[in-house]
C-alpha positions as a Markdown table, in Angstrom:
| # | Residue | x | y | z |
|---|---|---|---|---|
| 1 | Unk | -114.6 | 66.0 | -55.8 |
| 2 | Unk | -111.7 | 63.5 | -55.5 |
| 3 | Unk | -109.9 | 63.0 | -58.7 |
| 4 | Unk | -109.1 | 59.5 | -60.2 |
| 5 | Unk | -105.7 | 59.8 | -59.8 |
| 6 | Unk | -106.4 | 60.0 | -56.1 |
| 7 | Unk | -107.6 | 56.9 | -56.0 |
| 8 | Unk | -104.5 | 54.0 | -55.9 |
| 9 | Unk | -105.5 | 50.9 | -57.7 |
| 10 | Unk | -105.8 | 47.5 | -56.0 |
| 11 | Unk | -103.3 | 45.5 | -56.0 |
| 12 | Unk | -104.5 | 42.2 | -54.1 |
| 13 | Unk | -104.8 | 38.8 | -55.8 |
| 14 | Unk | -108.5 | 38.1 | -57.0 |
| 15 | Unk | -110.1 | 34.9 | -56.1 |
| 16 | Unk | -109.8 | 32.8 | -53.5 |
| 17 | Unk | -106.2 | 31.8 | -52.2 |
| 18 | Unk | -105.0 | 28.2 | -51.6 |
| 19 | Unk | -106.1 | 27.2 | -48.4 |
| 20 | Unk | -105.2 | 24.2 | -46.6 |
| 21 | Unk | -107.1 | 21.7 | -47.9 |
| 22 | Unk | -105.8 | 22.5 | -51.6 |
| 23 | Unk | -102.4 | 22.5 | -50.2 |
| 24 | Unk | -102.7 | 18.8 | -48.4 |
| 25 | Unk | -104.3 | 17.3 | -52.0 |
| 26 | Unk | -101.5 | 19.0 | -53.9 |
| 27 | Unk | -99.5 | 17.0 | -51.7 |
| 28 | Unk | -101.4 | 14.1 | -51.7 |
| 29 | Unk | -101.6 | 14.1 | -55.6 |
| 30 | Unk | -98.2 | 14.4 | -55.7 |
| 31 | Unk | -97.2 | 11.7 | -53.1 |
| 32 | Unk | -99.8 | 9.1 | -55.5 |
| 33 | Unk | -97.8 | 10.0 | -58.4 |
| 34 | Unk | -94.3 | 9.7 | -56.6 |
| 35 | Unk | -94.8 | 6.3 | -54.9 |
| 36 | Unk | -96.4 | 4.8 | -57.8 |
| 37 | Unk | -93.7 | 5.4 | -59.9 |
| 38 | Unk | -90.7 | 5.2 | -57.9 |
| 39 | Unk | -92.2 | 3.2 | -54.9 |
| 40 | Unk | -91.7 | 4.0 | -51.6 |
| 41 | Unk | -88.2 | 3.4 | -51.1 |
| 42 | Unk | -86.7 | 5.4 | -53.8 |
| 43 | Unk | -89.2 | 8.1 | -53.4 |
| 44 | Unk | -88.8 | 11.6 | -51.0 |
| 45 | Unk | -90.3 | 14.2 | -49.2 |
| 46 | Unk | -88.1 | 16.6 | -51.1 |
| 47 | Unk | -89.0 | 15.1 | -54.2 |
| 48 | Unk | -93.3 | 15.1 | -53.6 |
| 49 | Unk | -92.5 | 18.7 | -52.5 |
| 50 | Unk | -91.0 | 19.6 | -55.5 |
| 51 | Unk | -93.7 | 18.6 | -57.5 |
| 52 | Unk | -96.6 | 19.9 | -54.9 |
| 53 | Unk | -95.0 | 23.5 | -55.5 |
| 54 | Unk | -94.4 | 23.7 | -51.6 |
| 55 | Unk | -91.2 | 23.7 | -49.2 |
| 56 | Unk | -90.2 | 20.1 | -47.9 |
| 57 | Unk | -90.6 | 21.4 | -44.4 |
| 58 | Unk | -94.6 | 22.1 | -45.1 |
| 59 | Unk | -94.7 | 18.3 | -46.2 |
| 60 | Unk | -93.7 | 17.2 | -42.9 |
| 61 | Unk | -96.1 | 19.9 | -41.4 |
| 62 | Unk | -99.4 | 17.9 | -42.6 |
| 63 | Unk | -97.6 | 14.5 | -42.5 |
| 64 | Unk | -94.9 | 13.6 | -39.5 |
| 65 | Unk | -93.3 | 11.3 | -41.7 |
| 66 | Unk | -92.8 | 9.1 | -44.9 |
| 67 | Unk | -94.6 | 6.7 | -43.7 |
| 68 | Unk | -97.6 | 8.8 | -42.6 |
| 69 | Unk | -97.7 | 10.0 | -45.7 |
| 70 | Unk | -97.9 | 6.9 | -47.6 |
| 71 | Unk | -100.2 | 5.3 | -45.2 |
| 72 | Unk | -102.9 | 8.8 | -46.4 |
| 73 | Unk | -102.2 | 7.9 | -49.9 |
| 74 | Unk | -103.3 | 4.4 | -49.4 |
| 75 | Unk | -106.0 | 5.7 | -46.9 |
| 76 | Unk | -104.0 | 3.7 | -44.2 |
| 77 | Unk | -105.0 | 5.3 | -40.4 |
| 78 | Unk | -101.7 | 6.5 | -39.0 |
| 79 | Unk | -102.8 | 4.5 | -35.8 |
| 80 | Unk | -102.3 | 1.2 | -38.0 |
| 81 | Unk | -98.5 | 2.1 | -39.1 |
| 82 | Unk | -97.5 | 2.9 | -35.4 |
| 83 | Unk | -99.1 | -0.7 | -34.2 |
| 84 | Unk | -96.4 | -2.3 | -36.9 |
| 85 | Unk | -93.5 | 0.2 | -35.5 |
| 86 | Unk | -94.4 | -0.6 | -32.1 |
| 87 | Unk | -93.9 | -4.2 | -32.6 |
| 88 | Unk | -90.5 | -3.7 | -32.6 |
| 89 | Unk | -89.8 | -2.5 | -29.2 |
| 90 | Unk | -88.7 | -4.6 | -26.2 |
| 91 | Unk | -86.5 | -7.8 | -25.8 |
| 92 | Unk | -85.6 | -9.6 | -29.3 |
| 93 | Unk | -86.9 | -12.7 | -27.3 |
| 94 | Unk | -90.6 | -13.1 | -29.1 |
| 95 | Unk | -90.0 | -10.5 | -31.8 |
| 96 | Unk | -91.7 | -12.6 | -34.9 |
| 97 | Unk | -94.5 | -13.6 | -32.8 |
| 98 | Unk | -95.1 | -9.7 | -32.2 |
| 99 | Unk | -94.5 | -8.3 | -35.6 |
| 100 | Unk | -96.7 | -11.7 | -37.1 |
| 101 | Unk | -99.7 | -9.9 | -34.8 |
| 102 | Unk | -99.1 | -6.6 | -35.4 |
| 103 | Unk | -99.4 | -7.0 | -39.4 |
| 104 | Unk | -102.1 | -9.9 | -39.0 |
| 105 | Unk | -104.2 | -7.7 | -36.6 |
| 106 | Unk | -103.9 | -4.6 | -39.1 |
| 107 | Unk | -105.0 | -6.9 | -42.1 |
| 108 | Unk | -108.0 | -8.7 | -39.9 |
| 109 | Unk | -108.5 | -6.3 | -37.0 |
| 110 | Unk | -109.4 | -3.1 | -37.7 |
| 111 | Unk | -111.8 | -2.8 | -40.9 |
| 112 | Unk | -110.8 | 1.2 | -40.9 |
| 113 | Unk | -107.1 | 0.0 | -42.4 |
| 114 | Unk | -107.8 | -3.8 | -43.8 |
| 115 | Unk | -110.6 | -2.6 | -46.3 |
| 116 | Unk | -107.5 | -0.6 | -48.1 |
| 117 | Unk | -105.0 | -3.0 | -47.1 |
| 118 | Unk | -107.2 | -5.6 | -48.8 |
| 119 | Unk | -107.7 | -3.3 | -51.9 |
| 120 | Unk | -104.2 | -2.9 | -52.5 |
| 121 | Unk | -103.7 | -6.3 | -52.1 |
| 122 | Unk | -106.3 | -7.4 | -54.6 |
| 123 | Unk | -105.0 | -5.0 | -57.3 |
| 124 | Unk | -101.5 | -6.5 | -56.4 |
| 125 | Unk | -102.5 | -9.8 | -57.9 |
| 126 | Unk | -104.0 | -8.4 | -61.2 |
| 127 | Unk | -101.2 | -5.0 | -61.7 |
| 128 | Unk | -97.6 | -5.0 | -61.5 |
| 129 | Unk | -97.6 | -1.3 | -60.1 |
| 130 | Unk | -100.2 | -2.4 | -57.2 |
| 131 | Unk | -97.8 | -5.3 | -56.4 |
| 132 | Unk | -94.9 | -3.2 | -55.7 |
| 133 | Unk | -96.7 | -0.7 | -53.9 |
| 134 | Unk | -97.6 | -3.7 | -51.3 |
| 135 | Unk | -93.8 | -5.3 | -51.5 |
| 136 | Unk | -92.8 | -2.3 | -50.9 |
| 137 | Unk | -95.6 | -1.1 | -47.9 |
| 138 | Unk | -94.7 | -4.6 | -46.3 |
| 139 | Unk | -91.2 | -4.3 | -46.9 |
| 140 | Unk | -90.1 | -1.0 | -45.7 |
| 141 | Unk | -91.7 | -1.7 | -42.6 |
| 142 | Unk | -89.7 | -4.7 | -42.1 |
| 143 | Unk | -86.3 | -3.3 | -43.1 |
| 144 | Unk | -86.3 | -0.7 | -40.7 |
| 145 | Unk | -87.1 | -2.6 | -37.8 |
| 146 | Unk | -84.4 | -5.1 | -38.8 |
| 147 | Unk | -81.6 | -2.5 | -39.1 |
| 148 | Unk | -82.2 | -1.0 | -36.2 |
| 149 | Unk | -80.7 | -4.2 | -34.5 |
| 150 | Unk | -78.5 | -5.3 | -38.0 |
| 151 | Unk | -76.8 | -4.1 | -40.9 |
| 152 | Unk | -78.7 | -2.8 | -44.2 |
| 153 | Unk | -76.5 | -5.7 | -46.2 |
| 154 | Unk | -78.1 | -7.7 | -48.5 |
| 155 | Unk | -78.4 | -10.6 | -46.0 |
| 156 | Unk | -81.0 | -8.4 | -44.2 |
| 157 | Unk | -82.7 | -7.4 | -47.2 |
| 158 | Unk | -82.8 | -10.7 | -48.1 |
| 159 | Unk | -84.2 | -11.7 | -45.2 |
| 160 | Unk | -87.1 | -8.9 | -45.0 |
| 161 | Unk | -87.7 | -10.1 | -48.3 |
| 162 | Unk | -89.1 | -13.8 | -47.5 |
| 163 | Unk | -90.2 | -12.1 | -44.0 |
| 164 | Unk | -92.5 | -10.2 | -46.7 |
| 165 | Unk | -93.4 | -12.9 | -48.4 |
| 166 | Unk | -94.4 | -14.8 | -45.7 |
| 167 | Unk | -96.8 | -12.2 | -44.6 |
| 168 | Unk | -98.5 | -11.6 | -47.9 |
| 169 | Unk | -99.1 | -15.6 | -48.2 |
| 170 | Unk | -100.6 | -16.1 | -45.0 |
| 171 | Unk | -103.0 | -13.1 | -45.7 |
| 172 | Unk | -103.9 | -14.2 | -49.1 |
| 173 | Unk | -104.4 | -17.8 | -48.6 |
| 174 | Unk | -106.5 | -16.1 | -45.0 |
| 175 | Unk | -108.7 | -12.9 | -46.9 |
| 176 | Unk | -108.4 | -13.9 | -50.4 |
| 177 | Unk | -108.3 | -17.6 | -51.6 |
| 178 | Unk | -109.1 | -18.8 | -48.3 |
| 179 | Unk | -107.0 | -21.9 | -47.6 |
| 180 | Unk | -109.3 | -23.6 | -45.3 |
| 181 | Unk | -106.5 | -24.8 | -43.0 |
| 182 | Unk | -105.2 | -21.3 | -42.9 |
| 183 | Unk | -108.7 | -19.6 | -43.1 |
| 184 | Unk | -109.8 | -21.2 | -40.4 |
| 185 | Unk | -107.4 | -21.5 | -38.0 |
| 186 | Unk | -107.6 | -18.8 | -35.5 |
| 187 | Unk | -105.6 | -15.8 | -35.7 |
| 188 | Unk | -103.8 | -16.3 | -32.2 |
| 189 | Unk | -102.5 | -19.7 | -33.8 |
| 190 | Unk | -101.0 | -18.4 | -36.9 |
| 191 | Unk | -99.1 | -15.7 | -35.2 |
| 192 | Unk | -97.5 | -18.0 | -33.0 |
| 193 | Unk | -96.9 | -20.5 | -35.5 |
| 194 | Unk | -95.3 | -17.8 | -38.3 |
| 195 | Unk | -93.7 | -16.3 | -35.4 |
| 196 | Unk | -91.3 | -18.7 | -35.4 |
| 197 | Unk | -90.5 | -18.7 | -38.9 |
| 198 | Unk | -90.2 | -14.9 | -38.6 |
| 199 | Unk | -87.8 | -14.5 | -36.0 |
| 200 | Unk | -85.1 | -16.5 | -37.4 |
| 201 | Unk | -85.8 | -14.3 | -39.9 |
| 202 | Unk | -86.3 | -10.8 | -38.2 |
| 203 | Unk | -83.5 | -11.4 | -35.4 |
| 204 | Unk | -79.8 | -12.0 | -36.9 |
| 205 | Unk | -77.6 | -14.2 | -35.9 |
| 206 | Unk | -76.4 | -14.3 | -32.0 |
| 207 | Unk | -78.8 | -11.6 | -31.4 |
| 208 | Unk | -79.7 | -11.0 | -27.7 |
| 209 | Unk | -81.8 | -8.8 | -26.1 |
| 210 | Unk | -82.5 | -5.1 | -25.8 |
């Protein structure tokens, strides 16, 4: 007969442990929280770790980067945020007409990313926090493909910052308020024409190209 003080006690955690899905909401949850209140300049990965509970490095495990994470808090496909990067690449010759596609292709293109594109936007014109979400979605997008041929002075920002502007005006008077002239002109049109708006705004000053 064994005895009962043969017997060690269990020591393993009851219930089920986080798995991976709990740990990517945590994150998720956390990220919501972060960009809404800070927006997503001032907010970090170390930061949305710390109140997930997890290590920074597990952030970037589920999400590459920043702005893969934001883009799954605004349910944004990654595959639209790479089309906006890649506008940036090649000759600084025709870079406003590219980036003036890339975003008006995302808004109008792909119904996976517009629909939330298009929700954020609509909450922008009703809620102050919804509005700088999109400044700052728009924005941050802008400013680092600037500074990756100019300075981060406040030239540049303010630059992005009517670049921005631009953007959201031609979308709202195209998807929201529908300015006819704008609304129906077609979208190969507008790009060219904002592109050349945009690239005496994207491109600084006695820039060449690359």
């Amino acid at each position: 007969m064994t005895s009962g003080r043969d017997v060690a006690p269990s020591r393993g955690r009851r219930g089920r442990r986080p798995g991976r899905s709990d740990t990517r909401q945590a994150i998720l949850d956390a990220a919501r929280a972060r960009f809404a209140a800070n927006g997503f300049t001032a907010t970090t990965i170390r930061g949305i770790a710390a109140d997930a509970g997890v290590d920074a490095a597990l952030v970037m495990q589920f999400f590459k980067s920043k702005d893969e994470l934001f883009g799954a808090v605004m349910s944004v496909p990654p595959a639209a945020l790479v089309r906006m990067t890649d506008a940036w690449h090649g000759p600084q010759e025709g870079l406003g007409e590219r980036v003036a596609r890339a975003f008006l292709d995302v808004w109008e293109e792909d119904p996976q990313a517009s629909e939330p594109l298009l929700a954020m936007l609509r909450g922008a014109i009703a809620q102050e926090q919804a509005a700088a979400q999109l400044r700052d979605f728009i924005e941050a997008r802008l400013l680092k493909g600037v500074t990756a041929h100019s300075r981060n002075d406040y030239a540049t920002r303010l630059r992005v910052g009517v670049a921005a502007a631009m953007l959201v005006g031609i979308i709202v008077a195209r998807r929201i308020v529908g300015v006819p002239t704008i609304a129906n002109e077609s979208l190969d049109s507008i790009a060219a024409t904002a592109g050349h708006a945009l690239q005496a705004l994207l491109v600084p000053p006695g820039g060449g190209t690359r």
